[in-house]
Structures are given as C-alpha cells and as structure tokens.
N, C-alpha and C positions, 0 to 999 in steps of 0.2 A: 642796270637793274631790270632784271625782266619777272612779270606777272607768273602769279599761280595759274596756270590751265585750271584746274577743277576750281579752283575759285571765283576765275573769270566764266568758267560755265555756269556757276550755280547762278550768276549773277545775270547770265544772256536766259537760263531756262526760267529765274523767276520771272523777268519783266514778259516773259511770252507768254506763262503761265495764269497771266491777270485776265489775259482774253481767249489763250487756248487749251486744251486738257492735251497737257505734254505726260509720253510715258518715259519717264526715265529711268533709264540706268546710269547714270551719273555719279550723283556726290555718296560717297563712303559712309553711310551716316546708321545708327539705328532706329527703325518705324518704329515711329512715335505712337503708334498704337501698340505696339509691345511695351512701350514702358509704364509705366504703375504711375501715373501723372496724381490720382485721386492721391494715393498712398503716398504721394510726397508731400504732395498740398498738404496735409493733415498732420506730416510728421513735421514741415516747416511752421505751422502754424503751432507744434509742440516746441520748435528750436527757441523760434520766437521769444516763449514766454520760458524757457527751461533755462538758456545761456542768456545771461544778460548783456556778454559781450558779444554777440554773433553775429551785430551789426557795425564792430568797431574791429580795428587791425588787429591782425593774430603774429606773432612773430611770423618772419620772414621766411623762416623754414617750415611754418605751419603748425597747426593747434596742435600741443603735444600729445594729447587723446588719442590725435586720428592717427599721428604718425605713429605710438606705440600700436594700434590697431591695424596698420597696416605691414608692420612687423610682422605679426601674427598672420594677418591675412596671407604673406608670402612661406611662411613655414607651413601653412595647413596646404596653401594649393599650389603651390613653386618647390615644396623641400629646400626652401633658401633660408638659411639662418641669420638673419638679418637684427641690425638692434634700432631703436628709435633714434639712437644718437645719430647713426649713418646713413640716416633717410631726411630727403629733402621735398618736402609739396612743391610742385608744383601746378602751372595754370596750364593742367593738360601734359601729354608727351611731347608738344612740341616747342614749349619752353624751354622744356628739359635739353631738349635735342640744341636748343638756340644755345643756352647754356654754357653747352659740352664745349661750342664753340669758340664762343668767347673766351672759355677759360683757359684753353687746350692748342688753338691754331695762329698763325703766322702766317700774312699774304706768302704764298708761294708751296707753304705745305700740302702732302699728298696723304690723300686716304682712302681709301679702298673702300669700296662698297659694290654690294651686288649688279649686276645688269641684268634684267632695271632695277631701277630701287625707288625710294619711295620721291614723288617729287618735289614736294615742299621741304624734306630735306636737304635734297642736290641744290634748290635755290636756297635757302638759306645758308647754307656750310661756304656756296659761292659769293656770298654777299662777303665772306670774309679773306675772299684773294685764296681760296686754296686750288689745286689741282684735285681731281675725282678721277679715281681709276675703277674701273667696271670690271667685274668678271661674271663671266658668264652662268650661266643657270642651266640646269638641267630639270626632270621632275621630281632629283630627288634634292634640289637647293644650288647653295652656289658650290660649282666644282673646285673643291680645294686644291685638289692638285694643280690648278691655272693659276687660284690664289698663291701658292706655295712658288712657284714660278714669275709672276710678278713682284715678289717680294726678293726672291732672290735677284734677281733681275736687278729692282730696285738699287737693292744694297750696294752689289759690285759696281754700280756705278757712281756709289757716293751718296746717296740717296734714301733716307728715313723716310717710312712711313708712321704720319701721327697715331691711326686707330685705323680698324676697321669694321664697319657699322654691318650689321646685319639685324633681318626681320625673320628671326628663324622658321615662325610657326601663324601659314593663314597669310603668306606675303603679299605688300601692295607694291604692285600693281596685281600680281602673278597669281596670289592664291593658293602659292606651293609653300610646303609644308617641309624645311630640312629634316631628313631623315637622322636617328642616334647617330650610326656609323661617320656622318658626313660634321654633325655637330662633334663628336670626339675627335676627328681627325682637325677642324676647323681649333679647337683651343689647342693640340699638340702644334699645329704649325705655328700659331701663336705665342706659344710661349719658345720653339725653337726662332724668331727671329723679335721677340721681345716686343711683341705688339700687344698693346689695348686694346676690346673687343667693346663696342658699344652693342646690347643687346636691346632692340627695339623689341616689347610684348605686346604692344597694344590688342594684340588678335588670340591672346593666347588664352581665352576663356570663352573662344566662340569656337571650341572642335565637333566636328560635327558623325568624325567617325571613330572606333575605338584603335587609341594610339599609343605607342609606349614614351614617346617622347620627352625629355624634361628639358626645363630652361637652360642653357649654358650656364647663368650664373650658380646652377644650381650645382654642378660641377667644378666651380672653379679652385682651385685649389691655389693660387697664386695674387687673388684679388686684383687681375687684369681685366674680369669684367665691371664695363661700367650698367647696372642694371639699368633701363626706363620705362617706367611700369604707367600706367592708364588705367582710371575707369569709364574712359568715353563709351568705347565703345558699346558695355553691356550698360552702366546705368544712367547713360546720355549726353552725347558732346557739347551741350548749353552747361553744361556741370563746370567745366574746364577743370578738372580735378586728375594729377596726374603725379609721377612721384620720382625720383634718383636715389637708388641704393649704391654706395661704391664706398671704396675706402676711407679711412679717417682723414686723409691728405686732400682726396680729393672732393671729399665734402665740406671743410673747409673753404677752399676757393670756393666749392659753389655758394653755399651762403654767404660767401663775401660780394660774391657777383653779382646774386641775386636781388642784396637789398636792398640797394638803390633801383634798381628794377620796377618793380612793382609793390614796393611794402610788402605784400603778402596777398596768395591766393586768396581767390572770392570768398569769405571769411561762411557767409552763409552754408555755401555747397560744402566749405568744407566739414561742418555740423553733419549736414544728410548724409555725406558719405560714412561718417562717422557713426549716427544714426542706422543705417543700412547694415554695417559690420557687425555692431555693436549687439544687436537683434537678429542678426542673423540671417536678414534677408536677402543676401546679395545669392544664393545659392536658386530659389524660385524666379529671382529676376533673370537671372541664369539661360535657367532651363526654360525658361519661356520663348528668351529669344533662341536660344537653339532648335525648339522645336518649330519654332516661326521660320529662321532662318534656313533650315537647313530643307523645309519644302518646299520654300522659293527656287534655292539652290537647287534641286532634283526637276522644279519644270520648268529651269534655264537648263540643263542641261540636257534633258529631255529634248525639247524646243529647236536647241543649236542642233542637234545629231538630225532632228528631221528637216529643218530647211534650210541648213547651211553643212548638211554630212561632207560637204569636199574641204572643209577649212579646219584646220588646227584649231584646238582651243584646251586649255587650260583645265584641270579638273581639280577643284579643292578641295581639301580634305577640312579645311577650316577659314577661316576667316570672312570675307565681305562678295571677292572677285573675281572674277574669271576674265584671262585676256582670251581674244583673238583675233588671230591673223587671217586679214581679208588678200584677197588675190593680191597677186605682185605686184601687178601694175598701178593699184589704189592707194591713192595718198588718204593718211589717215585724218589727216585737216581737212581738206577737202569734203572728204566720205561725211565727216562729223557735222561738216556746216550743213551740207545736202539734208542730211537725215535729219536734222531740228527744223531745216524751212520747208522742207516739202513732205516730212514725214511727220513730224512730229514726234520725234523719237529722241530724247539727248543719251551717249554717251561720251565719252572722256578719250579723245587722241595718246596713246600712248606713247609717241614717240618722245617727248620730256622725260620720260621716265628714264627712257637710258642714256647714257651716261657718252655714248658714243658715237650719236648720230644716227643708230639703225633704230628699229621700230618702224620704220615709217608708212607701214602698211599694218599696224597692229593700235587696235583698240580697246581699252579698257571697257570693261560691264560689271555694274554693280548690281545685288540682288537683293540685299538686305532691305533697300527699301523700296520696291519696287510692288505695283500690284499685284497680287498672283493671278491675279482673274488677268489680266493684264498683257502677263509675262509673253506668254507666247505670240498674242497676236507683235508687239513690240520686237522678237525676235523675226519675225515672219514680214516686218517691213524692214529691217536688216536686208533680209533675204533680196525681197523685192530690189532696194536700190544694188544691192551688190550685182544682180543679173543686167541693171542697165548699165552698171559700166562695165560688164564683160560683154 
C-alpha cells in the first residue's frame, strides 16, 4: 500500500508551515478567502434550527431534498437529465470513485485511464488488485485513437477491459480540457468495444474561458456513463458533498455498498448544499471563484513564460493546474524536496500521476490557492533552483 504524495505533502508543508511562511503550489484546494464562510455560518445556524434531523443519519443515499435538487442542478448546467432515484450522495468524488471500485473490479482487472490521471485514484483503484493502462494525452485530451488501439489490442488477446475513467474538462494533474470532437469520438469507441465510461466533473464549473463543451454523460445515449459529480471544488472540500448519477442497476449496488460504509454522508453539509441550490446561490459562489481563480491562473502563466520561457507547461482553459516539465536531467522528487528546504516553495512530484513510470521530470502547480501577491516571486525560485541544477 503506498501513501498519497499530495497528502503526504500537505502534511510535510503544514508542519513547516508552523514556523515558516511556505508559498505553495501544492494541494488542489479552494481559497478559503473566496468562499462565503460568514454566509454559511448563518445559513447553518438557520439548518440548525429549520431541520430538526440535521444532526441525525439521513438515508444512505442522502437527504432526498438534496438529491432531487441536484437532479436539477445537473439539467440546468450539465443538460443531463437525471432523476433522484438514480443519484447517490456521496462524501465527496472520491467515495464515489472508491465506490465504482468496489462494486465493478476483480484482483487482476484492467482499466484505462488517461496519462496521467488523477493520483488518488490510480492508488485507490490499486488497492483492489487491478491493472491501470495509461494512454496518452495531448492538449486536446486523451488521444483516442491510442485509446481505440489499446482496446483493440486488449480484446484479441483475451482480455476485457472493466471501464475507462476520464476527467474530461480542467484535468488533474494536467489542466487540459478534452475537446467536443475528442469527447464524441471517445463514447463511439466506447460503445463499439462495450466499455463503461466513468466521468470524473469535479473541475467542471471552474472554466475560465468561453467553451462549447458538454459533459459526456450529457451525450450518452446508451447509459454507459457512469456520472461523479462534486461540490468540493466551488463550495469547499471540508463540505465532503459529492454525488453518482448512473443507471437503475447500477445504483442499486451502489446503495447496497454504500450502506455499511458510512451510514450516510455528513448529514449537516448535506443541508448547506441544499441550502445553496435551493436559494440559488451556488451561481455568485461560482463566479467569484472564477474570477479569483482565473487571475491567479493569468500570473502563473504570466510568471512561468518569464522565468522559465525554455520549459513546457500546461495551459488551462479550466480547472486548478498546470504541469511542467523541468530539464531532463531533473528528478522531480528530488527538485520537490530542494524547493521546500531551501526555498521555501511546495509543489507536488508528478510522476504518480502517470500511470507508466514517465513524468519523472514533470511537476504539478496549483493556483487556485496560492497568493497572488505571491505567485511570481514563488515561480521565480522555481527558476532559481532549476538553473542550479543545470
């Protein structure tokens, strides 16, 4: 069983954090100065006294309010026509993702997934004996045609694949955004070798430039997507409020699986979020981190072209992150430990993320919570160490 890297970081940057001012780009998270903390306090001290249950268990697929409301919430801004029965709460996306697991795999099974993909996926899906096939990424998403090629591959040799997971829109590590043509082609090859698509959203209400894009489930015609939908991101990952839209068959198992689990998601948050829909405010909480975010995003971008103009890097159109690729010769564990004990700087080692053993010169950068006053000079000791090891 091997450790989260961004978990085991968050945990080396807090304890350094007590006696030094670390800049990070690290944990995937949203500034908690953008979120409406007063405006929750006020609405929970309204839950409080409005739900007399809201501090007792809610069914195990979640309070049926929230779940009809999230119904909705996915036909106003996904065009997914979704119904309450076939949605399941849960405690964040990566329950959800645990979940899929559980219900879906077999020591030895293989699933496809992007390279890179997200890492606390890859270790959990691993915890349950399966194989992970990577394919590669381009900047318009994962190249299907590789995928279409692996699969075929697969088959003629005997050989199912269970699902294949993708983060179409704002990807982590990556910060790339699948393009329509690449999502259209991605469910045709789908449905010609009878694969389930798990559709990771977590990033899909943090786009930052104007896109035509829609969710795959929102296309599905065949109900081979499995949806898993989040409000971490925009209205704060302490919420743990996250959700599974998929077939009658296959939400069954999940509430079967689920309920010894956990009883049921944090019964509170599930109120707020409910709260939030309900009122209407998930739309200003929204636009708020968009606009927070996406001028962070503009002076890491900024930043990287002027003191690192010879390296690759990542340009998102949505989500948290931008990778990039430091010289050849620079291991990215290495680079990562340097830059927190002598710079002062955390970022996140990409090479977990893939799937195949490459990355190893490639580092993840977060911006969402990062100081903007901040950002560049944090980019600009990037720089510095990179020149002492070339």
């Amino acid at each position: 069983m091997n450790p989260s890297p961004i978990r085991e970081a968050v945990s080396k940057i807090a304890l350094k954090s007590r006696y030094k001012e670390i800049i990070s780009f690290a944990a995937g998270e949203p500034d908690p100065d953008v979120l409406p903390r007063r405006a929750y306090a006020e609405l929970f001290s309204e839950i409080l006294s409005k739900y007399r249950k809201s501090l007792n268990y809610s069914p195990s697929e979640g309070v049926p309010d929230l779940r009809e409301e999230i119904a909705k919430f996915m036909k106003e801004y996904e065009s997914v026509d979704a119904s309450m029965e076939n949605i399941v709460v849960t405690v964040g996306g990566s329950q959800a993702l645990d979940i899929i697991a559980r219900i879906m795999f077999e020591p030895g099974d293989i699933v496809v997934t992007e390279n890179p993909s997200y890492v606390n996926t890859l270790l959990c899906w691993r915890h349950y004996g399966v194989k992970v096939v990577g394919i590669p990424m381009d900047d318009h998403g994962i190249v299907v045609e590789e995928l279409e090629k692996a699969l075929k591959k697969l088959r003629s040799s005997g050989r199912k694949v269970k699902l294949v997971y993708v983060i179409p829109t704002g990807q982590n590590p990556s910060g790339i955004t699948m393009s329509m043509d690449r999502r259209r082609y991605l469910l045709e090859v789908a449905s010609k070798y009878d694969v389930i698509v798990v559709e990771d959203t977590a990033y899909n209400h943090l786009v930052y430039e104007e896109t035509s894009v829609k969710p795959l489930k929102s296309m599905d015609k065949e109900e081979r997507v499995i949806y898993v939908g989040s409000f971490s991101k925009v209205l704060g990952t302490g919420l743990r409020i996250g959700w599974i839209n998929a077939d009658p068959d296959v939400i069954e198992k999940i509430r079967y699986c689920k309920q010894p689990m956990d009883m049921c998601p944090p019964v509170p948050s599930q109120y707020l979020v409910l709260e939030v829909l309900k009122r209407k405010l998930f739309d200003d909480i929204k636009e708020k981190a968009i606009k927070s975010y996406r001028m962070k995003r503009d002076i890491m971008l900024e930043a990287l072209d002027k003191h690192l103009p010879g390296l690759k890097h990542t340009k998102p159109v949505a989500g948290m992150f931008i990778l990039l690729w430091l010289p050849e010769k620079i291991d990215a564990w290495t680079f990562a430990d340097r830059l927190l004990e002598e710079y002062d700087v955390a970022v996140i080692p990409a090479t977990p993320f893939y799937t195949d053993g490459s990355g190893w010169n490639v580092i993840r950068l977060n911006f969402s919570m990062a100081n903007p006053e901040l950002i560049e000079e944090g980019v600009k000791r990037i720089s510095d160490l990179v020149n002492k090891f070339v």
